[in-house]
C-alpha positions in Angstrom: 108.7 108.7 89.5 105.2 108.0 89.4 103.7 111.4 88.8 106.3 111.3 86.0 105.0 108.1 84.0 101.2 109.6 84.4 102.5 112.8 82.4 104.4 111.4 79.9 101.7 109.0 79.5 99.4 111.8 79.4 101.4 113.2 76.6 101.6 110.1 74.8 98.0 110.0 74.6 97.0 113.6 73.4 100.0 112.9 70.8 98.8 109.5 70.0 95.3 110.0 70.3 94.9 106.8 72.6 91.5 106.2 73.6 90.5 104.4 76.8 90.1 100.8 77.1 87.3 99.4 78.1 88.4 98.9 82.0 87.7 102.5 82.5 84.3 102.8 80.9 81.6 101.8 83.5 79.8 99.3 82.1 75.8 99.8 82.1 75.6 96.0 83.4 73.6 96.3 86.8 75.5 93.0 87.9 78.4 95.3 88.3 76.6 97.5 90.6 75.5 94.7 92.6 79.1 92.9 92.5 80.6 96.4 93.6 78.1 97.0 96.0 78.6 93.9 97.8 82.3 94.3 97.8 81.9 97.9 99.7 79.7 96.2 102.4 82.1 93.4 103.2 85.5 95.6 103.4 83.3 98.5 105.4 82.0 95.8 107.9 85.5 94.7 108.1 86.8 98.4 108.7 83.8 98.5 111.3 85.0 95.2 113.1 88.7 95.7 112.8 89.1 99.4 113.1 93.1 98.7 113.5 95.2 98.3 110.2 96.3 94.4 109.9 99.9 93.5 110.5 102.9 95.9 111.9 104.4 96.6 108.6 101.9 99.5 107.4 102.3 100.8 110.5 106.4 101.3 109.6 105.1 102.8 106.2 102.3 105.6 108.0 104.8 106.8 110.3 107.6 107.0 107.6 104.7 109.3 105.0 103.9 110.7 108.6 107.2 112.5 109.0 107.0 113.2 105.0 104.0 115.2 105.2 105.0 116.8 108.0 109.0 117.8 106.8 108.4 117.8 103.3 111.0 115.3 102.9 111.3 112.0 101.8 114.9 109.8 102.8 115.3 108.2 99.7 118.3 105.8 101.5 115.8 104.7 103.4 113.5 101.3 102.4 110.8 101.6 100.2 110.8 105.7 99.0 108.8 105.4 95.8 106.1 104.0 98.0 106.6 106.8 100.1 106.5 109.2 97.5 103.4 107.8 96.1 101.4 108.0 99.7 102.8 111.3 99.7 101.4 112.6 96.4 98.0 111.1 97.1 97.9 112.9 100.7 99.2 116.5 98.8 96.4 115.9 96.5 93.5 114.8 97.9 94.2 115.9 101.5 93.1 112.6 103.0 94.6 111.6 106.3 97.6 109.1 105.9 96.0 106.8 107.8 93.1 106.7 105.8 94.5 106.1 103.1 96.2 103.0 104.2 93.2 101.5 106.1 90.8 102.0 103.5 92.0 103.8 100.1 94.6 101.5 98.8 92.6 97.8 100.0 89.2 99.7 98.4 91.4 100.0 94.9 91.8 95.8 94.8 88.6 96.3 93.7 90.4 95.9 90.3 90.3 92.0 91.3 86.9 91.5 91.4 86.8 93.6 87.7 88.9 90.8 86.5 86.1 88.0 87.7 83.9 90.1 86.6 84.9 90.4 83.1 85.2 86.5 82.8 81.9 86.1 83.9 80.4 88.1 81.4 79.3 84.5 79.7 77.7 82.9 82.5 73.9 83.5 81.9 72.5 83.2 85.3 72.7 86.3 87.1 73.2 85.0 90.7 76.2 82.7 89.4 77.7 85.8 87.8 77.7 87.5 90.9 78.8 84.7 93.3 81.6 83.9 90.2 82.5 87.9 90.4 83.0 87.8 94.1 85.5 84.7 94.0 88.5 86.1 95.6 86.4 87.6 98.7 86.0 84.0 99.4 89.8 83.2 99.6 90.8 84.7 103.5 94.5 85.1 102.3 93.4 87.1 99.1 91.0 89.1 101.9 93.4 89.6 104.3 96.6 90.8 101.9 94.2 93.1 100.1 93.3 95.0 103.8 97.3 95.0 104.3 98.5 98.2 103.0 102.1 98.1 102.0 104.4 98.4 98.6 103.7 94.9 97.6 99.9 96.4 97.3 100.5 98.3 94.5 101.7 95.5 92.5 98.4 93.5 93.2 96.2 96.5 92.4 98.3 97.0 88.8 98.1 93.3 87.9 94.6 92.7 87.0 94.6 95.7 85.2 98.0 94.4 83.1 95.6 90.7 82.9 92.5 92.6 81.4 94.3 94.6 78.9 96.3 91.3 77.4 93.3 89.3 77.1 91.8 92.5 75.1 94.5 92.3 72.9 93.9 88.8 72.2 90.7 89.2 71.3 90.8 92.3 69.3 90.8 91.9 65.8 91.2 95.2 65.0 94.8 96.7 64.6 94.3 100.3 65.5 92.4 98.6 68.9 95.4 96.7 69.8 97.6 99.5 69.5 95.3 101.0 71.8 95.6 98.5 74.5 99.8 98.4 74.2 100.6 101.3 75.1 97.9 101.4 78.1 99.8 97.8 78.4 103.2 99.0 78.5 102.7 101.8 81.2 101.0 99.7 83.3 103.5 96.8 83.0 106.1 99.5 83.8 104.2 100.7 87.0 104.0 97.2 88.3 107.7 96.7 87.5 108.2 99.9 89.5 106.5 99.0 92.6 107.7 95.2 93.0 110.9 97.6 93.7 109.8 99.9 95.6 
């Protein structure tokens, strides 16, 4: 299902011509370095301190993509299977560890949070208050400790900034052919996120 919506997508865009919005340009801004730099330091001393993954759901998940990888076969009775089927096409891809991707990939790629603080802080002229303003969340300990749990509900969290970003960029454009743009990056996204609050 996911692969699925990425080629479609894919084939919406060479048909459409859709270019990319402006969350996946890196910005030439070295506060962004700085912000992203800082947020690597804090989750890697975490994964240094704690080198267990948080909470015994994830755990029910690994050993679940664990038997996938190993069968080749998903249970899709069984809770959860798009979740599974999306570990699953990241391990057959990239060939990282299952594990690994559940103690660090998927809580690195809430880094789509700090984006989101990022982007409203653009205005703020003072450089050290647009970094302490970027790296909000990191100061809430629930935010911090749901974005190190890897589980379904993940997903949704990492898609939902994104979804936030593009709808402020198409309240601001002023330019038709821009807004179109940002809908259709919009509407997959907002179909993702529908997808995993199910899954």
């Amino acid at each position: 299902l996911w692969l699925t919506f990425f080629l479609l997508f894919l084939l919406l865009k060479k048909w459409k011509n859709i270019p990319l919005t402006d969350i996946f340009v890196l910005p030439k801004d070295k506060i962004f370095y700085i912000v992203l730099i800082v947020f690597l330091l804090a989750t890697v001393i975490h994964f240094f301190l704690y080198p267990f993954i948080p909470e015994a759901d994830p755990y029910t998940f690994l050993s679940q993509t664990d038997q996938a990888t190993t069968n080749h076969f998903i249970n899709t009775s069984g809770s959860r299977p798009i979740f599974l089927v999306l570990i699953y096409i990241i391990n057959s891809i990239t060939h990282i560890n299952n594990y690994w991707i559940f103690k660090i990939i998927l809580p690195l790629l809430n880094f789509t949070t700090i984006l989101i603080f990022y982007n409203l802080s653009r205005n703020i002229k003072n450089n050290i208050l647009r970094i302490v303003s970027s790296l909000a969340p990191l100061y809430l300990p629930i935010f911090y400790l749901e974005m190190l749990i890897s589980r379904p509900q993940s997903i949704f969290l990492i898609l939902l900034p994104i979804m936030l970003f593009i709808s402020t960029e198409i309240i601001k454009s002023k330019k038709n052919q821009d807004n179109i743009s940002h809908i259709y990056w919009l509407i997959l996204f907002v179909t993702l996120s529908a997808a995993s609050i199910k899954i």
